[in-house]
C-alpha positions in Angstrom: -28.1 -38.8 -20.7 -26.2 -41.0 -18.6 -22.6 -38.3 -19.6 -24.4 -35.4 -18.4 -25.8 -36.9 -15.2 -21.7 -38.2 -14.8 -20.9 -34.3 -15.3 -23.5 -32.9 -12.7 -22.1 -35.3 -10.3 -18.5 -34.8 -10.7 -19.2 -31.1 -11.4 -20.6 -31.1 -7.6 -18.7 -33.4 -6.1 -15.6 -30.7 -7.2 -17.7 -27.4 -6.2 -18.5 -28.7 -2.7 -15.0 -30.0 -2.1 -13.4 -26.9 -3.8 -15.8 -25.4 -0.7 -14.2 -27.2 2.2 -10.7 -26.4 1.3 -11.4 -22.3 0.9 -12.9 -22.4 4.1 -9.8 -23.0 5.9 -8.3 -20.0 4.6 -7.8 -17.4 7.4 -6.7 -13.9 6.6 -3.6 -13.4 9.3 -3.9 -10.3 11.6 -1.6 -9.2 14.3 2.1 -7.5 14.9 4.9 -8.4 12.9 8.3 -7.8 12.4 9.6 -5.9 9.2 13.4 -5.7 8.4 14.4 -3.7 5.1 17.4 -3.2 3.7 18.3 0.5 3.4 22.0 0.5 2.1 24.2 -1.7 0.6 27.5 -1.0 2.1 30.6 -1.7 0.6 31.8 -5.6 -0.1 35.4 -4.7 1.7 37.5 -6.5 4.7 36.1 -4.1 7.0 32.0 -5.5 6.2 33.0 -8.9 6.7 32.0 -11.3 8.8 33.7 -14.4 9.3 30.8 -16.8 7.4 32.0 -14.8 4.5 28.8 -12.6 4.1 29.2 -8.7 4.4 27.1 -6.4 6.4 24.3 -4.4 5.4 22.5 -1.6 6.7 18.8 -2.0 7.3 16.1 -0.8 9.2 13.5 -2.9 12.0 10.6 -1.7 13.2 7.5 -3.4 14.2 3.9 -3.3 12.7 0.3 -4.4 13.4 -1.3 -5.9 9.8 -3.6 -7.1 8.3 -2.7 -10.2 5.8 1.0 -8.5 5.7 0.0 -5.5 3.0 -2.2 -3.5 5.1 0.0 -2.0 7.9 -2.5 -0.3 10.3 -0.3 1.5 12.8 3.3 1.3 14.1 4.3 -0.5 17.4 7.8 0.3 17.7 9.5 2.7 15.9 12.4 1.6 13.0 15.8 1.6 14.5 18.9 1.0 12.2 20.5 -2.3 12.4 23.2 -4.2 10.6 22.0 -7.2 8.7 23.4 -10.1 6.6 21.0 -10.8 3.7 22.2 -14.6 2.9 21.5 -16.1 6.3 18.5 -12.9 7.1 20.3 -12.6 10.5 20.1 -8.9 11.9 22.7 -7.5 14.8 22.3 -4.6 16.9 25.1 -2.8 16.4 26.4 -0.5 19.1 25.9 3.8 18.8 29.3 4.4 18.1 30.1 1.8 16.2 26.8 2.9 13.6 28.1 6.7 13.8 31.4 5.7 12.4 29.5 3.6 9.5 27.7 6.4 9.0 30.2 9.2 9.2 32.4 6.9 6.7 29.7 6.1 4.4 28.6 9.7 4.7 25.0 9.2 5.6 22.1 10.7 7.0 20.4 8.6 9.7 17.3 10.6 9.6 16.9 9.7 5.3 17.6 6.0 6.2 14.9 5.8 9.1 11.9 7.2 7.5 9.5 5.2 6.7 7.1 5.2 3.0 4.1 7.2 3.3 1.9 3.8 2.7 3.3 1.7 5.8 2.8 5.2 8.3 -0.5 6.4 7.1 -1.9 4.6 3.5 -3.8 1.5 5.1 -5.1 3.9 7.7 -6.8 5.8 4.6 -7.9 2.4 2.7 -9.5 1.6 6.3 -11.4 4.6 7.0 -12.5 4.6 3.3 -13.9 1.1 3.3 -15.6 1.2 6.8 -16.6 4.6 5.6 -18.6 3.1 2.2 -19.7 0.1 4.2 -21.5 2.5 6.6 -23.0 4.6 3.7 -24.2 1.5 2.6 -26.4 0.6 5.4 -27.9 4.1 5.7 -31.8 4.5 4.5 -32.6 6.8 2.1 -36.2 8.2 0.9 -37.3 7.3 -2.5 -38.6 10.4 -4.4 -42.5 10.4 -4.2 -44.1 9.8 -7.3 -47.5 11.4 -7.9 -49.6 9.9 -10.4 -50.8 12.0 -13.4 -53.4 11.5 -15.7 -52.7 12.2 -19.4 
């Protein structure tokens, strides 16, 4: 008897403690910053910088989220920008310089800019669908009328 009271106690004690630490949690919502790599460019002399990292191609843009995987809309639009991945540094680089990049890498700026489908419009849907089924939820329906029979 005296084990299982020892249980219930220490069962509680972990449940109501367990309680106090989950309640801390906060789901983070607000604008952020996204960088993503969109090409690898070459590891030549001409990519280097003088850390001895090599430039990368990526694209900024910034976001407001909810708990960073539900982008609701876009603030600023992406831009393309050079980046070093080993020390996540990013560097506007000047509009002739990225043409040349581009012209010698032969890219198309408009392919490297978009955006996935999921970051412009996806959360928007998952929104609208769950404010959607939490209204549907709330409405009142009528229950079918029953008549009593008499067999």
């Amino acid at each position: 008897m005296i084990c299982l009271k020892q249980f219930v106690l220490a069962f509680t004690i972990i449940v109501s403690t367990s309680n106090l630490i989950f309640a801390k949690a906060r789901i983070p919502i607000g604008e952020r910053v996204v960088l993503n790599t969109v090409h690898d460019l070459p590891d030549t002399d001409k990519f280097k910088f003088d850390n001895g990292n090599y430039l990368n191609l990526a694209t900024l843009h910034k976001e407001f989220n909810i708990a960073y995987i539900l982008p609701l809309y876009i603030t600023q639009e992406p831009k393309l920008v050079g980046y070093d991945e080993k020390t996540e540094r990013y560097f506007d680089l000047p509009e002739s310089e990225l043409k040349q990049i581009l012209l010698t890498q032969k890219l198309n700026q408009k392919d490297l800019i978009g955006l996935p489908f999921y970051t412009r419009y996806g959360a928007k849907l998952i929104v609208i669908l769950f404010v959607a089924f939490l209204i549907w939820g709330n409405l009142p329906y009528q229950k079918p009328k029953v008549t009593p029979t008499t067999v």
